[in-house]
C-alpha positions in Angstrom: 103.5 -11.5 -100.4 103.9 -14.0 -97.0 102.4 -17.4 -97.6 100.8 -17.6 -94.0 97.9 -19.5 -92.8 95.6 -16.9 -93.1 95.4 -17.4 -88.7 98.7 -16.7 -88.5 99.2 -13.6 -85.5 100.3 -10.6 -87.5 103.3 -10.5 -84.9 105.1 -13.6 -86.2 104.6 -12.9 -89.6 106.4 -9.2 -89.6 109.2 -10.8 -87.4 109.8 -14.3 -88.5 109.1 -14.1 -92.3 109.8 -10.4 -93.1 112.4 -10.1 -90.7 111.2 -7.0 -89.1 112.4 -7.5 -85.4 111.5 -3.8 -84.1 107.6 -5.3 -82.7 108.0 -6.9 -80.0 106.6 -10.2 -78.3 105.3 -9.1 -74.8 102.2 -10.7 -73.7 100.5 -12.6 -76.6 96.8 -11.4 -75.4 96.8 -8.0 -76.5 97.1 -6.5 -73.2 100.8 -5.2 -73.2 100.9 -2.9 -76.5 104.6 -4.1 -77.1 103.3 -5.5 -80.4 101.6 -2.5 -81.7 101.9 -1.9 -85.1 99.3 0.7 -87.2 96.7 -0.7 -89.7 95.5 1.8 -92.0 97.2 4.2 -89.8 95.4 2.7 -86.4 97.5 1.1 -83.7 96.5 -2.4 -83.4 98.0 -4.7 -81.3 99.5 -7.2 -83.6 100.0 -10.9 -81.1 96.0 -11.3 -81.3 95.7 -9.6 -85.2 95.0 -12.5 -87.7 96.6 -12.3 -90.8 93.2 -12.9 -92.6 92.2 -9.1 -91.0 95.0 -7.0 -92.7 95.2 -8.3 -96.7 94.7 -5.5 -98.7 95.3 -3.3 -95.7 98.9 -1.0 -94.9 100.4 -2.5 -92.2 103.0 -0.1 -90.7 106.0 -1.3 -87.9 108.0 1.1 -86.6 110.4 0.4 -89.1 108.2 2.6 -91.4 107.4 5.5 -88.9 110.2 6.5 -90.8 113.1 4.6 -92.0 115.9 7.5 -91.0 114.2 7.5 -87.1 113.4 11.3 -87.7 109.7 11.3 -86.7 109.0 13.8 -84.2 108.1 11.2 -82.0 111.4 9.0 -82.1 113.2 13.1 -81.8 111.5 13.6 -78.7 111.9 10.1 -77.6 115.9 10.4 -77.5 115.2 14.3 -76.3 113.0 13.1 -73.3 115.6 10.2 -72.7 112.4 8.2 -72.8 114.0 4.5 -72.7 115.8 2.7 -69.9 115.4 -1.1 -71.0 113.5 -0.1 -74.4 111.7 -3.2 -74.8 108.3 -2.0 -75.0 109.2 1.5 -76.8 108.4 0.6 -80.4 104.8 -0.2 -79.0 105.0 3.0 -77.1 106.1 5.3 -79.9 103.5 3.4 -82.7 100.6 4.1 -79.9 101.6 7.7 -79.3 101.9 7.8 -83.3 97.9 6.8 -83.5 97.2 8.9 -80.6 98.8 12.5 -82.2 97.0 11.6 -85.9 93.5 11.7 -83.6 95.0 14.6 -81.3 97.8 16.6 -82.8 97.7 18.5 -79.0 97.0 16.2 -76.9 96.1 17.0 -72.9 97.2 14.7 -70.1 93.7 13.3 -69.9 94.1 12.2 -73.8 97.5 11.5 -73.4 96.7 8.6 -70.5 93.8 7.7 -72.3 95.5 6.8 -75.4 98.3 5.5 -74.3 96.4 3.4 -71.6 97.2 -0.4 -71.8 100.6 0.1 -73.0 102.9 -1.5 -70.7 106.3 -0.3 -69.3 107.9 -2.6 -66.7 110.6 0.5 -66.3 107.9 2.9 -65.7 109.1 5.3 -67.7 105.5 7.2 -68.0 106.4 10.4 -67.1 109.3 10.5 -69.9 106.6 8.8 -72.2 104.0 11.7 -71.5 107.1 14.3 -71.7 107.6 13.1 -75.2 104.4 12.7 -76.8 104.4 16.6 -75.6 107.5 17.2 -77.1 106.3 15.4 -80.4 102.8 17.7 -80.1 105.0 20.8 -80.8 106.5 18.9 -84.2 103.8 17.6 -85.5 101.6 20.5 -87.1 100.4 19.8 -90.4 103.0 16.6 -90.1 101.9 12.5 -90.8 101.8 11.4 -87.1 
């Protein structure tokens, strides 16, 4: 239980009173996805996400992907050698999370689409792309 204003963003909540430090602080408008977090298992960007919209709701970080870092997705990250400054790749990996629970294969076309409006100031797309791919072979019949 956090005591909150019930405005708070859901961002400063998970970092400054849980002490969950993987989300990041990009933007503050929702338009960078380094924030992204899943609500009942949907990414949501978490700077613009009001407190007062998630009680009684799971919020996951990527923390809870899973707490050993053996989802397929953080695998293929490290396989794909996805992350050169790593600052935006909890976002990335929580939005390619949401985007394999609605398409376990995805194509490119899905794969752009649902990763479109997460920000990489690297531009590491073609190693994100390589392992969401990667991740799609794991992740039959597996929570994405």
């Amino acid at each position: 239980m956090v005591k909150a204003a019930a405005d708070s963003p859901l961002l400063w909540v998970i970092r400054d009173e849980l002490g969950l430090t993987g989300s990041k602080f990009g933007c503050g408008i929702g338009q960078c996805g380094a924030c992204t977090v899943h609500v009942d298992g949907h990414a949501v960007r978490s700077c613009i996400t009001p407190l007062s919209l998630v009680q009684g709701r799971t919020v996951t970080t990527i923390e809870g992907l899973d707490p050993h870092g053996a989802h397929p997705l953080q695998k293929a990250w490290i396989d794909a050698q996805v992350p050169q400054c790593g600052y935006c790749q909890s976002g990335q990996i929580m939005q390619a999370a949401s985007l394999l629970k609605d398409h376990p294969h995805p194509t490119d076309a899905e794969i752009e689409a649902g990763m479109n409006g997460n920000l990489c100031r690297c531009m590491a797309y073609v190693r994100i792309k390589k392992a969401i791919k990667l991740a799609a072979g794991e992740t039959v019949g597996a929570r994405a």
